[in-house]
MMTF fields as JSON, N, C-alpha, C and O atoms, coordinates in Angstrom:
{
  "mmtfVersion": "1.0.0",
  "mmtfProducer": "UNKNOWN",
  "numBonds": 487,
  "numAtoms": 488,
  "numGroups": 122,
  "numChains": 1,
  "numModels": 1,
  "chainsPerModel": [1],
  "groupsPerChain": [122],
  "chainIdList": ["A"],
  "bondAtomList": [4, 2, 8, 6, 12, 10, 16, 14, 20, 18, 24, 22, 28, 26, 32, 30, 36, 34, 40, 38, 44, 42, 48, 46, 52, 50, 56, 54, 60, 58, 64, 62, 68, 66, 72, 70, 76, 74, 80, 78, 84, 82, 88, 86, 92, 90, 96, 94, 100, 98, 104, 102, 108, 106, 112, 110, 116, 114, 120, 118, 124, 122, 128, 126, 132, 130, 136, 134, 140, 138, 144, 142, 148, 146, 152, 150, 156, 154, 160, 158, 164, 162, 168, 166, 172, 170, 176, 174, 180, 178, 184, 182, 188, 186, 192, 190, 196, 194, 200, 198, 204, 202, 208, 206, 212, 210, 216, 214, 220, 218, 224, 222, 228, 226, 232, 230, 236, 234, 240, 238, 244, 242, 248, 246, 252, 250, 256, 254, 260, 258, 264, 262, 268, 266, 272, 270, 276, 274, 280, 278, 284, 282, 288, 286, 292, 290, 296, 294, 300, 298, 304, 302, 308, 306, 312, 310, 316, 314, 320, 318, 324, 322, 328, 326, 332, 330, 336, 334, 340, 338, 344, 342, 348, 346, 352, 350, 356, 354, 360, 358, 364, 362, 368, 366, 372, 370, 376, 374, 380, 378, 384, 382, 388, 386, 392, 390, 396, 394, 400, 398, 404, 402, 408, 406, 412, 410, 416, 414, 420, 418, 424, 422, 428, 426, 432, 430, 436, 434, 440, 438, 444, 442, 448, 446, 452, 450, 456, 454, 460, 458, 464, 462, 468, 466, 472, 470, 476, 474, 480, 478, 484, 482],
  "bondOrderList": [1, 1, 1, 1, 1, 1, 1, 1, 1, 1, 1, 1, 1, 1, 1, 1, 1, 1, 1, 1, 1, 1, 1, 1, 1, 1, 1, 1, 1, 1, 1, 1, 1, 1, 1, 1, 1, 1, 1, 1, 1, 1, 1, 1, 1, 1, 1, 1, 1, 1, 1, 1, 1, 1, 1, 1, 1, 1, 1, 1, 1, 1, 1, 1, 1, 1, 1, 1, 1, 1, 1, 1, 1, 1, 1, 1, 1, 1, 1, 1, 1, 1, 1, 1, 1, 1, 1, 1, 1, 1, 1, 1, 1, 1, 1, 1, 1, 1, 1, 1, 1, 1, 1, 1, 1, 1, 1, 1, 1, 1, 1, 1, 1, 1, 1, 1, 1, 1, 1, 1, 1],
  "groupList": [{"groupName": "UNK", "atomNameList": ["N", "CA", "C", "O"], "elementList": ["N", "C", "C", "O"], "formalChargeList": [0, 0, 0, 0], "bondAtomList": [1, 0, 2, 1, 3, 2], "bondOrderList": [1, 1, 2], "singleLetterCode": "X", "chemCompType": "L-PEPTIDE LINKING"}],
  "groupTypeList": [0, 0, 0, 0, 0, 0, 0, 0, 0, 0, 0, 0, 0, 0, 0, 0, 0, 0, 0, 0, 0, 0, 0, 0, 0, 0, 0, 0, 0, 0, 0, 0, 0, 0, 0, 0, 0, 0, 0, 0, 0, 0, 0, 0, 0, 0, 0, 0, 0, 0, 0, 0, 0, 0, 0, 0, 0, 0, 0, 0, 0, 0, 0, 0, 0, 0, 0, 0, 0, 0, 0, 0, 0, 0, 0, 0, 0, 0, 0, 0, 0, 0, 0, 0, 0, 0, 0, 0, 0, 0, 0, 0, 0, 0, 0, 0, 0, 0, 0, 0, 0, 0, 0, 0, 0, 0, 0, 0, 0, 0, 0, 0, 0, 0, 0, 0, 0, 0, 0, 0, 0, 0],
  "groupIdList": [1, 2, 3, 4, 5, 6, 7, 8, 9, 10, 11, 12, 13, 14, 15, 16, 17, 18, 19, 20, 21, 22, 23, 24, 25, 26, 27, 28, 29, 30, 31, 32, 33, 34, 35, 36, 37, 38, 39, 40, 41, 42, 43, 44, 45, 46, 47, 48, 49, 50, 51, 52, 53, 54, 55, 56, 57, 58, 59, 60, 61, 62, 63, 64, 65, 66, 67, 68, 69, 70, 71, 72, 73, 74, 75, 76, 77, 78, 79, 80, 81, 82, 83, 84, 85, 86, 87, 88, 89, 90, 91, 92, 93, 94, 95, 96, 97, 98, 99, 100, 101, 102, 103, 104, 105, 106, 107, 108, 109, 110, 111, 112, 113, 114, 115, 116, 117, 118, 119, 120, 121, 122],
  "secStructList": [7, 7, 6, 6, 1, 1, 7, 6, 6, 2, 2, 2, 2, 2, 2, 2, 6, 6, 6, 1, 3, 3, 3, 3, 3, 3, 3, 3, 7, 7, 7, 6, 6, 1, 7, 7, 7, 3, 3, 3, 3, 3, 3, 3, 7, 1, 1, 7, 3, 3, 7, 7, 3, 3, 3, 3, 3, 3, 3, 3, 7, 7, 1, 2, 2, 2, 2, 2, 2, 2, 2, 2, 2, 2, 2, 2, 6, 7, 1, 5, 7, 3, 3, 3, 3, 3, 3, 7, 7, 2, 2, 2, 2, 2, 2, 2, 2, 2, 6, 6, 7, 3, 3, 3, 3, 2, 2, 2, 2, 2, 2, 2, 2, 2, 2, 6, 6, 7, 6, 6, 7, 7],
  "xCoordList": [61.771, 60.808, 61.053, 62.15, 59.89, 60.098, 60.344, 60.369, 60.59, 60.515, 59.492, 59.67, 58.557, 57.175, 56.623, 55.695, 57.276, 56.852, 57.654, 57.468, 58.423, 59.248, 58.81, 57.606, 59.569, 58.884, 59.187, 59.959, 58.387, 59.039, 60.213, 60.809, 60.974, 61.77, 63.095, 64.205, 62.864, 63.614, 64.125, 65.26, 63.036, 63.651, 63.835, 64.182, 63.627, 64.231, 65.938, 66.79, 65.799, 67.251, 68.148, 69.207, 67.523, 68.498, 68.335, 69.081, 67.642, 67.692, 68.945, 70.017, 68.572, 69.734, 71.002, 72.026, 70.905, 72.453, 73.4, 74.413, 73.13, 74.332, 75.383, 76.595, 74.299, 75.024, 75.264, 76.017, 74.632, 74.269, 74.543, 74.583, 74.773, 74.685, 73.375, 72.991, 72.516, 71.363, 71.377, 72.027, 70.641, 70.723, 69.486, 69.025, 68.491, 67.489, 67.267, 68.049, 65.457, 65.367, 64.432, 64.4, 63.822, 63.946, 64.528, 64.924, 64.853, 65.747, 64.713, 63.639, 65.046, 64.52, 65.367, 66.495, 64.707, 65.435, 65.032, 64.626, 65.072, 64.495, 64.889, 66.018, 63.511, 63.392, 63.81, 64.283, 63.895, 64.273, 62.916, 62.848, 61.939, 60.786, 60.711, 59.513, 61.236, 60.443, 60.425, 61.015, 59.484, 58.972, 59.878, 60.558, 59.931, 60.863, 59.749, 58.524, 60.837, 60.17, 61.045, 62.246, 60.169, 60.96, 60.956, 59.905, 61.727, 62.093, 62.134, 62.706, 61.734, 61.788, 63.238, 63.75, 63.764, 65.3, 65.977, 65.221, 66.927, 67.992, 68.903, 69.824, 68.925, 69.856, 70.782, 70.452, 72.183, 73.521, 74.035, 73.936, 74.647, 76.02, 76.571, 76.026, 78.124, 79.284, 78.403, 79.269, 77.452, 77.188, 75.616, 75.249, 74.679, 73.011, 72.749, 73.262, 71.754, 70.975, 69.598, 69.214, 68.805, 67.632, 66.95, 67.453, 65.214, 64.814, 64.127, 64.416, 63.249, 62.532, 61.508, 61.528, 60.541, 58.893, 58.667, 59.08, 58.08, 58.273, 56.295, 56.056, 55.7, 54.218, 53.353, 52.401, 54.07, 53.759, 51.986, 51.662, 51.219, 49.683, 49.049, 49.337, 48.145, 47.306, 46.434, 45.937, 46.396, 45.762, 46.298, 47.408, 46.13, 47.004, 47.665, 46.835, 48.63, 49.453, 48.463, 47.939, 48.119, 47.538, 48.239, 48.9, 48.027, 48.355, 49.133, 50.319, 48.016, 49.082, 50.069, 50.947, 50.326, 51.928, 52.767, 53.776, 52.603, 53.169, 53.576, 54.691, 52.929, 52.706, 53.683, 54.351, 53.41, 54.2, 56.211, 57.129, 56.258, 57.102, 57.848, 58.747, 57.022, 57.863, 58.404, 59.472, 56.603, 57.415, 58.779, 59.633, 58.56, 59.64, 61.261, 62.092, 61.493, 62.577, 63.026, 64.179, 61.928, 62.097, 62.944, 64.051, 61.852, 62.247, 62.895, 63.164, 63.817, 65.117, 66.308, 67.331, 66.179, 67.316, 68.185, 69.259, 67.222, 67.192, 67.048, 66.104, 67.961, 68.083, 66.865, 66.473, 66.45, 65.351, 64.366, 64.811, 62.748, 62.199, 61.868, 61.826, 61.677, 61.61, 60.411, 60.406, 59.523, 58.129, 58.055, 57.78, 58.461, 58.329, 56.58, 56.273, 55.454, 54.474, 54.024, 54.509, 53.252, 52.443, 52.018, 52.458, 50.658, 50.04, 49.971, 49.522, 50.126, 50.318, 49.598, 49.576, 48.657, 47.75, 48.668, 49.789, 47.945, 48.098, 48.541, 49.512, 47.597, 47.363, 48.765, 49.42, 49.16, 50.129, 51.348, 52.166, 51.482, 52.569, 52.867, 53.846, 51.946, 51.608, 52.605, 53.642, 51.514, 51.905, 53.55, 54.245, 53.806, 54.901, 56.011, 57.018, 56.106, 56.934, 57.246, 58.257, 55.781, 55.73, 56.48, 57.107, 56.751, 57.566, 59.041, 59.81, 59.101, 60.55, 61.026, 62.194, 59.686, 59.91, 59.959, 59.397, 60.715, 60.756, 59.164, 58.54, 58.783, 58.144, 58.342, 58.445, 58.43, 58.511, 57.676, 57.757, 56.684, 56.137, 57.131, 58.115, 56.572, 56.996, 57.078, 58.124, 55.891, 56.174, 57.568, 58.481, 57.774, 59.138, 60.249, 61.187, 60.509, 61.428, 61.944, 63.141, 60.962, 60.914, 61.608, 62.725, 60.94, 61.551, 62.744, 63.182, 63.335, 64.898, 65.661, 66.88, 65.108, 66.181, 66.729, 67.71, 65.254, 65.331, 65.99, 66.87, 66.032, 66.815, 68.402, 69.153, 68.862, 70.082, 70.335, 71.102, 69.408, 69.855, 70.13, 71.006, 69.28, 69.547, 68.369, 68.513, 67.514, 66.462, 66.445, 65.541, 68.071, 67.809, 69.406, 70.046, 69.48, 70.574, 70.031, 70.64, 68.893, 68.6, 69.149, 68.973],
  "yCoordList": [123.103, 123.905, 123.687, 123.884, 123.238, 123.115, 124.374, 125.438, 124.032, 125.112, 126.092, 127.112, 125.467, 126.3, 127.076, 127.859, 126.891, 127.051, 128.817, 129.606, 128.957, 130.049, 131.316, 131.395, 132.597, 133.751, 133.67, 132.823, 134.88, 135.033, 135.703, 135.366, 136.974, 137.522, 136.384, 136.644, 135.35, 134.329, 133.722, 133.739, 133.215, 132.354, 133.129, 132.554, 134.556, 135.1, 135.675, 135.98, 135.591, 135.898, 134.815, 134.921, 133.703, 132.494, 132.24, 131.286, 132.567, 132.35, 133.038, 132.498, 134.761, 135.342, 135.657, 135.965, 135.561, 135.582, 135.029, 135.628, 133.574, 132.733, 133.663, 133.837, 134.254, 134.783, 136.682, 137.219, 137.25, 138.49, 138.59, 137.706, 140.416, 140.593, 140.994, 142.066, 140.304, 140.711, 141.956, 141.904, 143.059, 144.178, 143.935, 144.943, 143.501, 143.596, 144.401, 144.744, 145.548, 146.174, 146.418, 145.672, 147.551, 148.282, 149.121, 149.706, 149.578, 150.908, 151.51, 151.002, 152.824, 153.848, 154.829, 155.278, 155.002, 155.993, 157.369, 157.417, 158.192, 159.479, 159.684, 160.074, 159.322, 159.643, 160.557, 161.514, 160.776, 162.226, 163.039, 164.046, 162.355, 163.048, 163.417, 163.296, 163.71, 163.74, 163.17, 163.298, 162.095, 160.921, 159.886, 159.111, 159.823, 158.919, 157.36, 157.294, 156.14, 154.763, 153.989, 154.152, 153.056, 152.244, 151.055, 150.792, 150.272, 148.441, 147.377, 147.552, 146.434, 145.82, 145.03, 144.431, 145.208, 144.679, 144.77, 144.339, 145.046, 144.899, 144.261, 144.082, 143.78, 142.527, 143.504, 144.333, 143.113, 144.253, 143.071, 141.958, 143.337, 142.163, 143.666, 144.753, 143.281, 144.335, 145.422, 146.194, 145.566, 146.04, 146.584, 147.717, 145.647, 146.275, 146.026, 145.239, 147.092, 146.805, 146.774, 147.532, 145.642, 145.37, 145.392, 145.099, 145.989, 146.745, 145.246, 144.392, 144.761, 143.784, 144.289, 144.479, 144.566, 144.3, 142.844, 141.937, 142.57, 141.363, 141.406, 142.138, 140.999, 140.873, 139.722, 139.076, 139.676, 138.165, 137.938, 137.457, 138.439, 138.112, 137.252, 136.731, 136.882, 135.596, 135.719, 134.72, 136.996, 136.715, 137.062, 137.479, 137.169, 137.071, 138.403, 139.189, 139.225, 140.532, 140.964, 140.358, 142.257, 143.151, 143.445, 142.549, 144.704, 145.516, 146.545, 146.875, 146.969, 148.44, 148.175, 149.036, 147.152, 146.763, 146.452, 146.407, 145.96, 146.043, 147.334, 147.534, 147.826, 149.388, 150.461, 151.462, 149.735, 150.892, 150.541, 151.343, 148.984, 148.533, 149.405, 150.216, 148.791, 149.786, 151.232, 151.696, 152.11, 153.401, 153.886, 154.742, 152.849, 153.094, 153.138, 154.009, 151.5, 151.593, 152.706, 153.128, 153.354, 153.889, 155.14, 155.517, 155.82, 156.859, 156.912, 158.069, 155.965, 155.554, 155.316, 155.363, 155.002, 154.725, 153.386, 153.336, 152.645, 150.865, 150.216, 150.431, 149.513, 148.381, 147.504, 147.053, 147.457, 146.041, 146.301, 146.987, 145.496, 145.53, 143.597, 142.814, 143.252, 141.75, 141.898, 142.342, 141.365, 141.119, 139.52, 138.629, 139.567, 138.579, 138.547, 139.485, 137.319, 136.992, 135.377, 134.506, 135.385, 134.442, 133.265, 132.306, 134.523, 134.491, 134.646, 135.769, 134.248, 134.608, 134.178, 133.015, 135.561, 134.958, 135.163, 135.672, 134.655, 134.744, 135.962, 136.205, 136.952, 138.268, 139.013, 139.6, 138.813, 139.756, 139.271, 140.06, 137.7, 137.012, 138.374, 139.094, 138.28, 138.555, 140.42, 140.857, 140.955, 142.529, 142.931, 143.811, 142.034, 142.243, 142.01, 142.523, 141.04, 140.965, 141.662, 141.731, 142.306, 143.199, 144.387, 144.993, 145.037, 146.016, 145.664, 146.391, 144.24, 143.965, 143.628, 143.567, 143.355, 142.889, 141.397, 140.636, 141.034, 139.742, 139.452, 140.336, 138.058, 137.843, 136.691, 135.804, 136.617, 134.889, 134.421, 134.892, 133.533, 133.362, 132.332, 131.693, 132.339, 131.115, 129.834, 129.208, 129.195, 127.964, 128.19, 127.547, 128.857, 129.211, 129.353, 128.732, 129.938, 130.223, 128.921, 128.689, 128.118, 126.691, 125.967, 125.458, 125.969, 125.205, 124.786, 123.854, 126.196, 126.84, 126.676, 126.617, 126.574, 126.471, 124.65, 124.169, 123.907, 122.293, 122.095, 121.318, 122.632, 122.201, 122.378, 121.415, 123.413, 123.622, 123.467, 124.139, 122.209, 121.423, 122.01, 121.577, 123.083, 124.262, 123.558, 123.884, 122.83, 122.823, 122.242, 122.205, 121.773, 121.569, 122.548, 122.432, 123.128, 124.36, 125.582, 126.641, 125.552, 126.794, 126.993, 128.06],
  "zCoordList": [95.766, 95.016, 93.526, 93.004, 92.822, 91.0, 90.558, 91.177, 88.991, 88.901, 88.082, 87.416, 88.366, 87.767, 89.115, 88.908, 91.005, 91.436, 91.648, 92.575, 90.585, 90.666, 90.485, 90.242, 90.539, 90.166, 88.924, 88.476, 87.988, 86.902, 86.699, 85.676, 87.7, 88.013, 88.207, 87.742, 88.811, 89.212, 87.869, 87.393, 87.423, 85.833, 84.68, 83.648, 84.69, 83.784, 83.812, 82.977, 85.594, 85.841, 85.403, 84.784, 85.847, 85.265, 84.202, 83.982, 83.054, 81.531, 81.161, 80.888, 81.196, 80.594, 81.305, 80.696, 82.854, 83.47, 82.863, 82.501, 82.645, 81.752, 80.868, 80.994, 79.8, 78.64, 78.56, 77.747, 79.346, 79.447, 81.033, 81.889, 81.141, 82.224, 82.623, 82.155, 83.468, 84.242, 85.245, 86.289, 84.884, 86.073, 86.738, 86.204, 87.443, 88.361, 88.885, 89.771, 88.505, 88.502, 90.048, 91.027, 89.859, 88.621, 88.344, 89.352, 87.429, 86.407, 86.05, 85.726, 86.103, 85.562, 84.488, 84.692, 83.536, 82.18, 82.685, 83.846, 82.169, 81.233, 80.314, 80.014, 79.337, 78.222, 77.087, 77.701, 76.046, 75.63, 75.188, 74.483, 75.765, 75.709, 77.356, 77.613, 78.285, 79.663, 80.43, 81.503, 79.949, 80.534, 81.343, 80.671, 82.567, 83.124, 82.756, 82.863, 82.264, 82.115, 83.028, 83.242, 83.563, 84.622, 84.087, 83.503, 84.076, 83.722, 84.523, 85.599, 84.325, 85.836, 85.833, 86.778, 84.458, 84.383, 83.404, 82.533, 82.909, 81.717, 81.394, 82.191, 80.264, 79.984, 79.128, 78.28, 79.663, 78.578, 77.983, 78.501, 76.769, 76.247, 75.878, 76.067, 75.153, 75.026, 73.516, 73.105, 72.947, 72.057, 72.646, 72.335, 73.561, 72.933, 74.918, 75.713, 75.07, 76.507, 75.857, 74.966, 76.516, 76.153, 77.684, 78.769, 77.241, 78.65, 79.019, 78.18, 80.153, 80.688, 81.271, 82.487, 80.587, 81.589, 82.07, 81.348, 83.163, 83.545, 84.175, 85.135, 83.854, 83.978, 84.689, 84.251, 86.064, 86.09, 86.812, 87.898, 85.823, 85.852, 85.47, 84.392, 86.098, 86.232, 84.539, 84.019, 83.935, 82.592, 81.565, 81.895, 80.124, 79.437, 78.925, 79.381, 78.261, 78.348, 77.623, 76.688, 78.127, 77.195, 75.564, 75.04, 74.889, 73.769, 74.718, 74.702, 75.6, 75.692, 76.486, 76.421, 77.361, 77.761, 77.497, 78.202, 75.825, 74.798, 73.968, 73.486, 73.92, 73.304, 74.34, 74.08, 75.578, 76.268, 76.226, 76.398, 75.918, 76.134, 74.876, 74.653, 74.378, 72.709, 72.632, 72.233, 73.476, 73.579, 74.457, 74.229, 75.664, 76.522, 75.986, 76.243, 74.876, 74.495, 73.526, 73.617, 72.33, 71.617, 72.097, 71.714, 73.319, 74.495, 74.853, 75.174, 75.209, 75.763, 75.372, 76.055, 74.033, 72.843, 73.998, 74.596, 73.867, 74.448, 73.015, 72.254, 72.798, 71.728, 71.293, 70.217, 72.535, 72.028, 73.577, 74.497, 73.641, 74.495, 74.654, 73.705, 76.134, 76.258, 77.441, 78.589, 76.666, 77.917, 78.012, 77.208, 79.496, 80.229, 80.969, 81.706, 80.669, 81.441, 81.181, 80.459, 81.801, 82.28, 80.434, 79.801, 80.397, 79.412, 77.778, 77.547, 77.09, 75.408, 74.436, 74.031, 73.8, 72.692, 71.375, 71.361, 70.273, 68.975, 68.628, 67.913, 69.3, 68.597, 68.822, 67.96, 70.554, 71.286, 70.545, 70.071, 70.432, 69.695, 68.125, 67.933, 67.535, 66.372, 66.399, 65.902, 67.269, 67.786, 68.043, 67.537, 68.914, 69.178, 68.652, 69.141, 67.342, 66.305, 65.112, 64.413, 65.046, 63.826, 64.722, 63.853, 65.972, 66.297, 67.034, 67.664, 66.685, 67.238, 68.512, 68.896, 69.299, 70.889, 70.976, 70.188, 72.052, 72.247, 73.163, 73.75, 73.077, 74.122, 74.281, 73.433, 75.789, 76.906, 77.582, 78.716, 77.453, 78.069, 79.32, 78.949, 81.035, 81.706, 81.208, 81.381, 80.451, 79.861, 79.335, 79.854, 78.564, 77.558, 78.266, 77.766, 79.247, 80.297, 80.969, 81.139, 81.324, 82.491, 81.213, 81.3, 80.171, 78.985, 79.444, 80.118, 78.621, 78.418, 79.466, 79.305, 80.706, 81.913, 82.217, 82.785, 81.352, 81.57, 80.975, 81.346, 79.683, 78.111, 78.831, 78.674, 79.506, 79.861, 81.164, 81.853, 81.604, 82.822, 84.193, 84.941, 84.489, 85.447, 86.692, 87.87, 86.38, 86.989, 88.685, 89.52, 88.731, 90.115, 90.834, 91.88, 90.068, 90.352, 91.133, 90.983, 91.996, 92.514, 93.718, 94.307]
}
């Protein structure tokens, strides 16, 4: 199996396992507003946990899954937010930097796993 034929759950595990510990979710917080937010995964190193929406849809990420990603970490007193999908416009690129989220698209992921020679390691 290639590895474009992968999940996204799959190649994000093997991106950041290497260097981070991968928790595979999902996790759920509660907020200090209430609100329980669920993750579909978290990446820890010895200092920051960063949350993982993982979106693996056939079209491209909305705003507000972005928007929610943000409120979730904020809610959560989570370091950082990382949306993992499919799809990536200009705009979401754009959105999600001005509030400090990572975003991956799969192209980006498959990249990163070739670049570091993983690709027939499954």
């Amino acid at each position: 199996m290639s590895l474009g034929d992968r999940t996204l759950n799959e190649l994000a595990r093997r991106v950041f396992s290497e260097k981070y510990d991968f928790i595979n979710g999902p996790v759920q917080f509660k907020g200090s507003s209430g609100k329980y937010w669920t993750f579909d995964a978290l990446v820890k190193n010895k200092l920051n946990t960063f949350g993982i929406f993982i979106r693996d849809w056939k079209r491209e990420i909305s705003i507000t899954q972005l928007r929610q990603l943000h409120k979730a970490c904020m809610d959560t007193n989570i370091q950082g937010g990382i949306m993992v999908c499919n799809v990536i416009t200009d705009f979401s690129r754009e959105y999600s930097s001005q509030f400090g989220l990572q975003l991956l698209s799969k192209g980006h992921l498959i990249s990163t796993l070739r670049r570091r020679k993983f690709q027939n390691d499954f």
